[in-house]
C-alpha positions in Angstrom: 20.2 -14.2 9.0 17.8 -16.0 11.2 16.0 -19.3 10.5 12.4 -19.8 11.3 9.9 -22.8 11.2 7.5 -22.6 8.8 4.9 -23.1 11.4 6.3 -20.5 13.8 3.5 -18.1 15.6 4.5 -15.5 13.6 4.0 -16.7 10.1 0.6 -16.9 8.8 -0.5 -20.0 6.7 -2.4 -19.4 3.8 -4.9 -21.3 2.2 -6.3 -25.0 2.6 -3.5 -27.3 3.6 -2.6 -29.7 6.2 -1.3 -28.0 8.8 0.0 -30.9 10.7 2.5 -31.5 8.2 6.3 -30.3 7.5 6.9 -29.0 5.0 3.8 -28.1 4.4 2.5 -28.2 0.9 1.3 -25.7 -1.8 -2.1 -27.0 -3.8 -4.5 -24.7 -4.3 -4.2 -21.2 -6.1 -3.1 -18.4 -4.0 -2.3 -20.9 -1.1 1.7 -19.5 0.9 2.5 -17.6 3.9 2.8 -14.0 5.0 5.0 -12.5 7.7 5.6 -9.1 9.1 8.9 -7.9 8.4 11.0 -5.5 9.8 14.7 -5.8 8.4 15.9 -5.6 4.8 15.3 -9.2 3.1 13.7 -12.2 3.6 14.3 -15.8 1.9 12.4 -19.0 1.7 13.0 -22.7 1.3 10.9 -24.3 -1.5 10.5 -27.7 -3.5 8.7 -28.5 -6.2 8.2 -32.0 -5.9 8.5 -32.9 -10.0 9.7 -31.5 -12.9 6.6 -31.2 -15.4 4.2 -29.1 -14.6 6.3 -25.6 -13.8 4.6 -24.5 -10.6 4.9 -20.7 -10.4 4.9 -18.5 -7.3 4.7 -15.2 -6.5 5.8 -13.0 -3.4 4.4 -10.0 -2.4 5.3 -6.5 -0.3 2.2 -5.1 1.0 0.0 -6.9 -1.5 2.0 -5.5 -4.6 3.6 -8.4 -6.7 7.7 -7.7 -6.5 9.1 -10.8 -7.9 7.4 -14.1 -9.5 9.4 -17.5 -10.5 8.8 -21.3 -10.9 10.0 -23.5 -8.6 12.4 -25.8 -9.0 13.1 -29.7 -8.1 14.7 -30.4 -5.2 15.4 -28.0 -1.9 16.6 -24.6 -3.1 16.4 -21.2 -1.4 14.7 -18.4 -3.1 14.9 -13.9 -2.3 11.3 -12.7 -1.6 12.6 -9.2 -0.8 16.2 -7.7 -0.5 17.5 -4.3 -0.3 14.3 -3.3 1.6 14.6 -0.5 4.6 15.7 -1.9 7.3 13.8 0.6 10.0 10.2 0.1 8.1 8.0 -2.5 8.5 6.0 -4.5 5.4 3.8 -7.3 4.9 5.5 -10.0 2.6 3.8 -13.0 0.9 4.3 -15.6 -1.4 1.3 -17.2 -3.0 1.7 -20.0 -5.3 0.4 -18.7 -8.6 -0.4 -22.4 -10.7 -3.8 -24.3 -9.5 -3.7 -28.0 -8.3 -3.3 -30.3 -10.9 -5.5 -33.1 -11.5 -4.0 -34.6 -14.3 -0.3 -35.0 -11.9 -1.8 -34.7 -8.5 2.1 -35.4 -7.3 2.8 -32.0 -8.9 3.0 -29.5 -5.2 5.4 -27.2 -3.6 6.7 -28.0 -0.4 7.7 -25.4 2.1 10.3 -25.7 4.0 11.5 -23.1 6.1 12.4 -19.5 6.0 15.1 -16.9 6.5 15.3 -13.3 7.1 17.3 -10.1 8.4 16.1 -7.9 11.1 12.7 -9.2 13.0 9.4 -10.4 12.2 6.6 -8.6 13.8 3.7 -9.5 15.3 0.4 -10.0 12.1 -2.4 -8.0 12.3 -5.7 -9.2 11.6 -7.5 -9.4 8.6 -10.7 -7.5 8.3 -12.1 -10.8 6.8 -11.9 -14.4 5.5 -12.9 -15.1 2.3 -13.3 -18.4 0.5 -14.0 -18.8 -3.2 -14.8 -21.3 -5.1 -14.3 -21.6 -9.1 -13.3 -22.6 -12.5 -10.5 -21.2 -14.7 -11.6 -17.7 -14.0 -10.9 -18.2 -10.3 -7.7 -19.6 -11.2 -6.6 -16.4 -13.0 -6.0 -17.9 -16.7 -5.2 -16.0 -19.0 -5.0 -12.6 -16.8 -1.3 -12.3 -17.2 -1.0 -13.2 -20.6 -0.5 -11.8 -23.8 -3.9 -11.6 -26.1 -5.1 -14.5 -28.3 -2.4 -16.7 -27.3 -3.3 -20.3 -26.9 -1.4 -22.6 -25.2 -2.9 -24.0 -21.7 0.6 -23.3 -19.6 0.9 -23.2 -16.2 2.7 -19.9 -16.6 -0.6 -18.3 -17.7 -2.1 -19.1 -14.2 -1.8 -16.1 -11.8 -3.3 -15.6 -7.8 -2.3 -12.1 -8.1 -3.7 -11.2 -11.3 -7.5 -12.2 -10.5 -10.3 -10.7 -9.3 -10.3 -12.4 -6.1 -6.8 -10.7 -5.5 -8.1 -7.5 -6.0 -11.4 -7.7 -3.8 -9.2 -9.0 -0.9 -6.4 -6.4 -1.1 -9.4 -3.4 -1.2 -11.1 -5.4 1.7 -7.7 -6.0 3.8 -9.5 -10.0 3.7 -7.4 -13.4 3.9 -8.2 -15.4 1.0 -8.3 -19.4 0.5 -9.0 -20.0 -3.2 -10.9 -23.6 -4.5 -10.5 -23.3 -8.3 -10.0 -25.8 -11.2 -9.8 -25.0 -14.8 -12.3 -26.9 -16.7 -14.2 -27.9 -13.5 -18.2 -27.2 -12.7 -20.7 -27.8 -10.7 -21.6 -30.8 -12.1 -19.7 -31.5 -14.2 -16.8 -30.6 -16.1 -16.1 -28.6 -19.7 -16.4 -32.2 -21.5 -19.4 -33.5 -19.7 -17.8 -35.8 -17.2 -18.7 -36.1 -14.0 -15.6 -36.2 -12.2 -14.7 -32.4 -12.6 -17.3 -31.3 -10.5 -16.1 -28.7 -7.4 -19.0 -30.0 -5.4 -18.1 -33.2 -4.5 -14.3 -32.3 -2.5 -15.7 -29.4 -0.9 -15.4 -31.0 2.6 -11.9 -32.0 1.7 -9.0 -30.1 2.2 -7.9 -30.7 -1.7 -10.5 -32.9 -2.8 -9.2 -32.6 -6.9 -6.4 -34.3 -6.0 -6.3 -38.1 -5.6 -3.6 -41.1 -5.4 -1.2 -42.0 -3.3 1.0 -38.8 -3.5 -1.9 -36.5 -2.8 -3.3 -39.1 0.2 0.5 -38.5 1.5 0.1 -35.0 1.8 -3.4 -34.9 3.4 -5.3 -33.8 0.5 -8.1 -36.1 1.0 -8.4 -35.2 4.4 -11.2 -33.8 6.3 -10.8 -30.0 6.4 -11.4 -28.2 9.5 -13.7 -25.8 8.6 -13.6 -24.2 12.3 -10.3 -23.9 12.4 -10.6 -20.8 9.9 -13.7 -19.6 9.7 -15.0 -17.9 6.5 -16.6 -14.7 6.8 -18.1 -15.1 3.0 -17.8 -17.5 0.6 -18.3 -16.3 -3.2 -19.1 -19.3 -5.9 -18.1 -18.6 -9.6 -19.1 -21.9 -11.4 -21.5 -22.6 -14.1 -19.6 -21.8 -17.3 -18.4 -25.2 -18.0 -21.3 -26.8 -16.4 -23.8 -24.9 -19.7 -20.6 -25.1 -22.3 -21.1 -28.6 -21.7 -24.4 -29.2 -21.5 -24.8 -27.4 -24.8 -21.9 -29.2 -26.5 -24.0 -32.4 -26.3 -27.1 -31.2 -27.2 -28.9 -31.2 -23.7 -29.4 -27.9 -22.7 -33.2 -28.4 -21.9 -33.3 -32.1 -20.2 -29.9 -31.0 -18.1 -30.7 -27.3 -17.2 -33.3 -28.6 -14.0 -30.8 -31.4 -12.5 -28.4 -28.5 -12.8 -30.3 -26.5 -10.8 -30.4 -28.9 -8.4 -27.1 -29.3 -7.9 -26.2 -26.0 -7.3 -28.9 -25.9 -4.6 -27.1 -28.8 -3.0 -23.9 -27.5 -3.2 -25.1 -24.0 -1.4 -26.6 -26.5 1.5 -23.7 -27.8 1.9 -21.4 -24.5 2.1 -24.1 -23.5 4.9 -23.6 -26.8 6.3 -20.3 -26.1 6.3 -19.9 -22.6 7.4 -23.3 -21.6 9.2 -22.1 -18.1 10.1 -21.0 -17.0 6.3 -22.4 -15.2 3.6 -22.7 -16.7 0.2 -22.6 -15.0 -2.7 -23.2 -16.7 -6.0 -21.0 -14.8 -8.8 -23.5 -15.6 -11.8 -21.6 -16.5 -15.4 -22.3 -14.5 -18.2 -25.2 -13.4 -19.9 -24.6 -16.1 -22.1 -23.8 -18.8 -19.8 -27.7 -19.4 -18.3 -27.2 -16.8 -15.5 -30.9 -17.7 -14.4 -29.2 -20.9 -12.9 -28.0 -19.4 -10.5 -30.7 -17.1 -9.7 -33.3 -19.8 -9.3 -31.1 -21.4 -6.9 -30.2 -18.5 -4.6 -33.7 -18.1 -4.8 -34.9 -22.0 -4.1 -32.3 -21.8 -0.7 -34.0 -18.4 0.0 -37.2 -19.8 0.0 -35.8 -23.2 1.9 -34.9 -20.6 4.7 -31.3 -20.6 4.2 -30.5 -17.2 5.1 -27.4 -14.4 4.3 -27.3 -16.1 0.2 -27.2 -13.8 -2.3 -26.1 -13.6 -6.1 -23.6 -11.0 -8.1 -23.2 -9.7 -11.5 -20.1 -9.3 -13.0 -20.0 -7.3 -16.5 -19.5 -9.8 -19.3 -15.8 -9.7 -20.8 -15.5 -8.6 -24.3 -12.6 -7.8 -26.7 -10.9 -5.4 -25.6 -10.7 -7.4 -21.8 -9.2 -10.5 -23.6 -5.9 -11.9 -22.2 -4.9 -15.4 -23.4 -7.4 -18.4 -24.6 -10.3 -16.6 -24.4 -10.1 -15.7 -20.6 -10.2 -11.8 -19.4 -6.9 -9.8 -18.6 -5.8 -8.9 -15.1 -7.1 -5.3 -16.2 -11.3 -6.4 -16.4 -9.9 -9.1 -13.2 -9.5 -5.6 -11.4 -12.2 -3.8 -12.2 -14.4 -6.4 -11.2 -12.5 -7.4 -8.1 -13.3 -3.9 -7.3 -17.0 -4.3 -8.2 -17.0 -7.5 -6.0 -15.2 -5.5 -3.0 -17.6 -2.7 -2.9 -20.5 -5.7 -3.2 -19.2 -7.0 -0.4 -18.5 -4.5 2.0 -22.1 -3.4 1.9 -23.0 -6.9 3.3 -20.5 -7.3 5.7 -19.7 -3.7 6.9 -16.2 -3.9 6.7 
């Protein structure tokens, strides 16, 4: 078996993290590593860095999930693949499946190192980069669970369940994932401000605060030029309205809404001039027309390459856990979005 750095040239980082660091550490949905690998197994060296919440991960052999598991405290080596053919070649990943926690921002996965039999070869490029940003439906809830249940677990949190999985495997695109349950434009399911996605966009992990999170560079600048997204594709809105109406102020909220998802479209052009942004409206009963009126207002502001998608609405026979679509409608739409997608990017 050979050992190999976790930064080594042939492994390929995924997802918004500080690279400077080792380990380096898991945060956001869908964030891991992929290698190339020729030879028959390959193992990893993982931490989970408390006890409470389970953080789940899953690895991958040419996008297919093979094997998914929670990490445990303290450093422990974990099979990705074994038994494989030793003369063919695959691409294996591990994403981490639960999203960042707010709630225990010391709750992370720290990767170590990796081992592996035979050789890894060199990557080859992905067709795209893709960033999304979004709420509990970015995060996968619910997609891999079993219908009507109700408990908010992190077990019931999946990268490779969701529609963003599914649009980047039929696209052959690298993903980096910004998702909170509960969180909004704005504001968050409850109403409070400080479950908004807008405000740590610039950050590498900018829902996660304190001193364990500071440690770990999660307040960091990110480097948006060191991995340049080709498209960026925002889901939000449908805790920003639940909210609103909860309270009673749909009609003296709806406009400063608006606003705010103008500003936050400025700022992912600010960010990344040379993307394409695609607003992914909410459902039909989520004030979809929010989100129209501001791809429109950045239209007319001269913002170019901004556009907006529908998804079908979920109904019952979609329904995975609390309320949240299965990994069968995550498909289908994933799909939707991949086709969407090629036809503005050409790939």
């Amino acid at each position: 078996m050979t050992e190999c750095s976790i930064h080594s040239e042939k492994i390929r980082l995924l997802g918004r993290m500080d690279e400077t660091q080792t380990p380096v550490y898991l945060d956001w949905t869908g964030s891991g590593f992929e290698v190339n690998l020729k030879g028959e197994e390959l193992w990893v060296e993982l931490e989970a860095t408390v006890r409470k919440p389970d953080l789940w991960v899953c690895a991958m052999a040419d996008g297919y999930p093979v094997t998914r598991f929670p990490v445990q405290t303290g450093r422990h080596w974990y099979p990705l693949v074994m038994g494989m053919d030793a003369q063919t070649s695959r691409i294996v990943t591990l994403v981490k499946e639960t999203q960042a926690m707010p709630d225990c921002p010391e709750a992370t996965i720290a990767v170590h190192t990796i081992r592996y039999e035979g050789e890894l070869l060199p990557l080859p490029e992905r067709a795209l980069r893709i960033e999304f940003i979004g709420d509990s439906l970015t995060s996968g809830e619910g997609a891999l669970a079993p219908k009507d249940n109700d408990e908010w677990i992190s077990i019931w949190f999946t990268a490779c369940g969701n529609y963003t999985h599914y649009a980047c495997k039929a696209l052959n695109a690298e993903r980096r994932v910004l998702s909170q349950s509960g969180y909004g434009v704005s504001w968050d399911w409850e109403g409070k401000p400080e479950g908004n996605m807008s405000d740590g966009y610039r950050k590498i992990v900018g829902t996660l605060k304190g001193e364990a999170a500071q440690a770990r560079g999660c307040q960091k600048a990110y480097d948006f030029t060191a991995h340049p997204a080709d498209v960026v594709c925002v889901r939000l809105l449908t805790n920003d309205v639940g909210a609103m109406r909860r309270v009673g102020k749909e009609a003296e909220q709806t406009s400063v809404l608006t606003e705010n998802c103008v500003q936050l479209i400025r700022t992912i052009r600010e960010c990344n001039p040379e993307a394409k942004i695609v607003w992914i409206v909410p459902s039909s009963n989520s004030l979809p027309t929010i989100a129209v009126h501001a791809v429109n207002r950045c239209m007319a502001e001269g913002i170019g390459d901004v556009s907006f998608f529908v998804m079908p609405d979920y109904g019952e026979a979609d329904m995975g856990a609390r309320q949240h679509p299965n990994a069968a409608y995550n498909e289908r739409v994933g799909l939707m979005l991949a086709d969407y997608l090629k036809s503005l990017t050409g790939c």
